[in-house]
N, C-alpha and C positions, 0 to 999 in steps of 0.2 A: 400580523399584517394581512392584509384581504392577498388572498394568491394573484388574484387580476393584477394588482399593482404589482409584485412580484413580478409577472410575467412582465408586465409591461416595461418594468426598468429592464429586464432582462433583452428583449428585444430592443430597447435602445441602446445597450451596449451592444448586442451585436452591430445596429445600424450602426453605431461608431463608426465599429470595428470596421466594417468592409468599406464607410466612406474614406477611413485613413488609409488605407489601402488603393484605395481605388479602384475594384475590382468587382464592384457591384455587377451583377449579370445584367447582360443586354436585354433579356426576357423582360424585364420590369420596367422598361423603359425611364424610369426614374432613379433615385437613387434613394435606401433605405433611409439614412441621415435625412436627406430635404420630408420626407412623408413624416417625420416629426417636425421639424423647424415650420413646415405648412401648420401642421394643428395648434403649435407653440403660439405661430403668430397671430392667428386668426380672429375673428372676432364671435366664430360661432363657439358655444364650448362644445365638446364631446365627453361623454361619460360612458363608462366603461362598465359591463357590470355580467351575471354568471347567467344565463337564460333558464337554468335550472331555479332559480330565488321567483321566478314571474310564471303561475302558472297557466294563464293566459296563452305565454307563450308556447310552451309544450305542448300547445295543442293544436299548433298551426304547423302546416308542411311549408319549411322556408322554401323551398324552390317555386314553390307555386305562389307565393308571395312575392318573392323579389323578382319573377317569370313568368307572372303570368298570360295565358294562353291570351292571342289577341286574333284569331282566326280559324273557326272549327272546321273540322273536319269535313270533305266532300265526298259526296256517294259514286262520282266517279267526276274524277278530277279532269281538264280538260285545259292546255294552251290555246290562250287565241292572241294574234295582235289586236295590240291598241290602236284609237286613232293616234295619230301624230309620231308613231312610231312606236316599237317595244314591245313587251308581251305582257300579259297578264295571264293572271291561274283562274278560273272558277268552275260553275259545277258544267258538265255535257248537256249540250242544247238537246235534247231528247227531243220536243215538240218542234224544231225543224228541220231532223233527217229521220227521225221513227215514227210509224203509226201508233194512233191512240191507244190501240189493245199492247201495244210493247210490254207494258210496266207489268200487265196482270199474265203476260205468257211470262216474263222474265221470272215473275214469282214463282211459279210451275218450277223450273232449277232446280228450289228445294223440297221439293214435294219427295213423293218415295219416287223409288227405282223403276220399281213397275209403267207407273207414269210417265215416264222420261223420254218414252219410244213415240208418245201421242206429241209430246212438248217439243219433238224435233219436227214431226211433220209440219206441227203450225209454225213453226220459226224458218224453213226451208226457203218456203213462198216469200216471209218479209227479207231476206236477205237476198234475195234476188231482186226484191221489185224496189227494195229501198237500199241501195248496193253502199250508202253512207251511214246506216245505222248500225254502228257498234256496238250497242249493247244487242242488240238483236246476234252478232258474230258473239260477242262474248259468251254471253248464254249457250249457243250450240259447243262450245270451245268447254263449258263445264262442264257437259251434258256427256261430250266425251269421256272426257276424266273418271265421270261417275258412273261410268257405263264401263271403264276397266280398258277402251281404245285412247291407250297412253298415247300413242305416235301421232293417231290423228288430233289429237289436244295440241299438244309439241308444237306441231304445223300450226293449226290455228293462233294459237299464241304467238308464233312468229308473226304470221301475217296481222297479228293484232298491233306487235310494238310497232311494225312499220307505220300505222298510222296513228299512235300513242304511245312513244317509248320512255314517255314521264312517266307512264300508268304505275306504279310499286305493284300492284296486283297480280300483274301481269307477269312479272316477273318472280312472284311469291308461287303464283302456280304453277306455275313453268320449272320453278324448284322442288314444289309438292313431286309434281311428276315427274322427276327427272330422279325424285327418292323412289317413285316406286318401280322404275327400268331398273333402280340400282345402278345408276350413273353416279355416283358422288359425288365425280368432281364438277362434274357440270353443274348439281342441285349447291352446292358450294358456291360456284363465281353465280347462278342468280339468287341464292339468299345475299350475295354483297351486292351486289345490284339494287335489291330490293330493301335493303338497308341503306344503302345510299343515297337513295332518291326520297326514304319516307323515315329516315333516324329515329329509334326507342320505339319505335310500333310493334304493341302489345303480339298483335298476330305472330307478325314474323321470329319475337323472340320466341312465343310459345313453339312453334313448329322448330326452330331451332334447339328448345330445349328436351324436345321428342324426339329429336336426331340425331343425339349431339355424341352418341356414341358411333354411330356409322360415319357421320361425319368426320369422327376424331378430332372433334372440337374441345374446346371451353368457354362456352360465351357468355361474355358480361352482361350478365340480366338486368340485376340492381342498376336503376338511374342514380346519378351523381347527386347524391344530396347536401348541401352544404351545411355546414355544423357551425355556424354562425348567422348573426342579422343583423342586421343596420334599419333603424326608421328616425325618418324626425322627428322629435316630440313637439318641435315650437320651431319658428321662425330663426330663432338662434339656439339652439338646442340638437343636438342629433346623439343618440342612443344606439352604443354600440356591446352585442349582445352576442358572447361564447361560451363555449364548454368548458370547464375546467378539463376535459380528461384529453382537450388536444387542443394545446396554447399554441399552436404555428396557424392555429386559425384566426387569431388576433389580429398574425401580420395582414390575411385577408378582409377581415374585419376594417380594420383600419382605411384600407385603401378604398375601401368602398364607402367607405364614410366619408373618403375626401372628395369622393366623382360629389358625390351626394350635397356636401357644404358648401364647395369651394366652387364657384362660376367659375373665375378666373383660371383657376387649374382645369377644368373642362374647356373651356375655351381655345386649350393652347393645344387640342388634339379634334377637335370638333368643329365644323365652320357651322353648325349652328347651333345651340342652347338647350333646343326646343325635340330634342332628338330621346324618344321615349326608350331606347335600348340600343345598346353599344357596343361593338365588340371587344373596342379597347378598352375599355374599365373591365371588361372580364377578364379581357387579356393580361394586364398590369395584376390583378386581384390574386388569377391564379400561379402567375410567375412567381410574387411575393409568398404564396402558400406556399409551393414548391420548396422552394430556395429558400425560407425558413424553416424547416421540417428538416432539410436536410442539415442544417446548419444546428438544429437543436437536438437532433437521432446523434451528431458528431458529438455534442456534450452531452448525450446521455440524460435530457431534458425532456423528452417525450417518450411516447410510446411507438411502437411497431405499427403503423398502420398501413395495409394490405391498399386502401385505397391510395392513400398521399403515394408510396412506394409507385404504383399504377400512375400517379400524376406526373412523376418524376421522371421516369421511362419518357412518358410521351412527350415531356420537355426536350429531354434530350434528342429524342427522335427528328423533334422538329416539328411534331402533329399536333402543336398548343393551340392551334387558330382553327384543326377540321376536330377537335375536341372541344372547343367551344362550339361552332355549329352546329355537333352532333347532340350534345347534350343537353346547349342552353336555347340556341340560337330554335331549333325546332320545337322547343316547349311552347315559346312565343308565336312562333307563325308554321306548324307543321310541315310547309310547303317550301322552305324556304331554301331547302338544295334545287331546287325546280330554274331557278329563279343565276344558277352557277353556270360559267362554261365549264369546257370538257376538263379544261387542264384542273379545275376546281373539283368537278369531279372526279377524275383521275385520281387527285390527290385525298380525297374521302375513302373512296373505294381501299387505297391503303390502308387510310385508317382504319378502316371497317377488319380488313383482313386481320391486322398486326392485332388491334385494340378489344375488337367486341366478339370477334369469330378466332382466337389464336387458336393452335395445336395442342394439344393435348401432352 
């Protein structure tokens, strides 16, 4: 017998199991039992099959598939309101607080050392006479750093977030330097800062993974890769595609197969259709991962895995919804902590702490 099917009755006797019970976890917001009786009834079919048999697949990065990015990266990112109220993210009006030479002194920055001392004179005068150009402030703000006057960076930095305190930058150097006073814990709360506001950026984890001894860190580098896919093949057809070596990704599988088929089930958590990314189909997706994994580690059905164990924590925690922003939610729109209040951020910041920067 094909092990998929295997697995597959297998998790419907668990589903049974916990609907006769009644005890299905509130995390899933459904119940195990109904996510089969939904596919039972339906009229689209779903087929089930090893993503190792298609090698096609194998060569696709599912997260970047079922994620992907829908807004690049800015050179320096910038709040502004909108008309009619509200904010918006995009790049820094340069051309209406800096003069036209900004761009080519800014470049200067990364020139050598020697250099540096000429690149401050001509940036002096623009910060005086254009007292709104911030990259013109940035720039002298790096100039220090690399010139070895940690405290006058420090300062500058500060006076930078006062008037950009979305910036992630800003707060990534402000850690740099705060590693080389040998303040740790300060270069600590703004590496979470700075994770906070720009989630999986490359930078930040590299300079964390360069410090991570001073730090007395261990942080979660590797991005959450999901070990499953879902695509439709046809109109009525939807193709659902797992590992044999970790069957609780099935339960995943599945439920993302049902946002995917089923209107009517989207409908009854969504007020509109038309909505290209969700938090609750990740929400439901990863609940059911969880909560199966441990349900099949309980019968000695799977294996030991270091991540699910990581997923399972953060259920309990309570951090399943700043674990989807962190990981999925920023793949899609990099900016999208930007966009939270405080108490949203607050609640990231933790994550960040417990999650991506724990103790050693």
């Amino acid at each position: 017998m094909n092990p998929l099917v295997i697995l597959a009755i297998l998790l419907l006797f668990i589903s049974i199991a916990f609907g006769a019970k009644d005890n299905t976890p509130d995390l899933a917001r459904f119940s195990f039992k109904e996510m089969h009786e939904i596919m039972e009834k339906s009229e689209v079919m779903y087929v089930v099959d090893t993503f190792e048999k298609h090698p096609d697949l194998l060569k696709l990065n599912f997260a970047d598939e079922l994620w992907p990015k829908r807004r690049p990266y800015l050179s320096q990112p910038w709040k502004f309101p909108r008309e009619g109220g509200g904010w918006g993210i995009g790049e820094y009006p340069t051309k209406t607080f800096c003069p036209e030479e900004i761009n080519a002194i800014h470049d200067e920055v990364f020139s050598p050392k020697h250099i540096l001392a000429k690149t401050k004179a001509k940036l002096a005068p623009i910060i005086t006479k254009f007292p709104n150009c911030f990259i013109a402030e940035f720039a002298m703000a790096d100039i220090e750093y690399k010139q070895h006057n940690y405290e006058n960076a420090l300062a500058l930095y500060d006076e930078l977030l006062k008037k950009a305190p979305i910036h992630y930058r800003l707060h990534l150097y402000k850690a740099d330097t705060y590693m080389s006073l040998k303040r740790y814990a300060d270069a600590r709360r703004s590496y979470v800062e700075a994770l906070a506001l720009m989630p999986r950026h490359e930078t930040i984890l590299k300079s964390l993974s360069d410090n991570k001894k001073l730090l007395k860190i261990n942080p979660e580098i590797e991005p959450f890769t999901p070990r499953a896919f879902v695509r439709r093949e046809s109109e009525k057809k939807i193709a659902i595609y797992v590992s044999q070596d970790g069957p609780e990704w099935l339960a995943y599988a599945q439920a993302k197969a049902i946002w995917l088929g089923e209107e009517s089930y989207r409908k009854r958590f969504l007020e509109k259709d038309n909505i290209k990314w969700n938090s609750e189909e990740e929400f439901q997706s990863l609940a059911l991962l969880g909560t199966f994994y441990m349900e099949l580690k309980k019968m000695g059905k799977t294996k030991l895995s270091l991540k699910s164990e990581r997923l399972v924590e953060i259920m309990k925690s309570g951090h399943l919804s700043q674990f989807i922003l962190y990981e999925i939610g920023s793949r899609i729109d990099p900016y999208i902590m930007l966009y939270m209040n405080e108490e949203q951020m607050k609640e990231m910041r933790s994550f960040v702490e417990m999650y991506v920067m724990p103790n050693v």
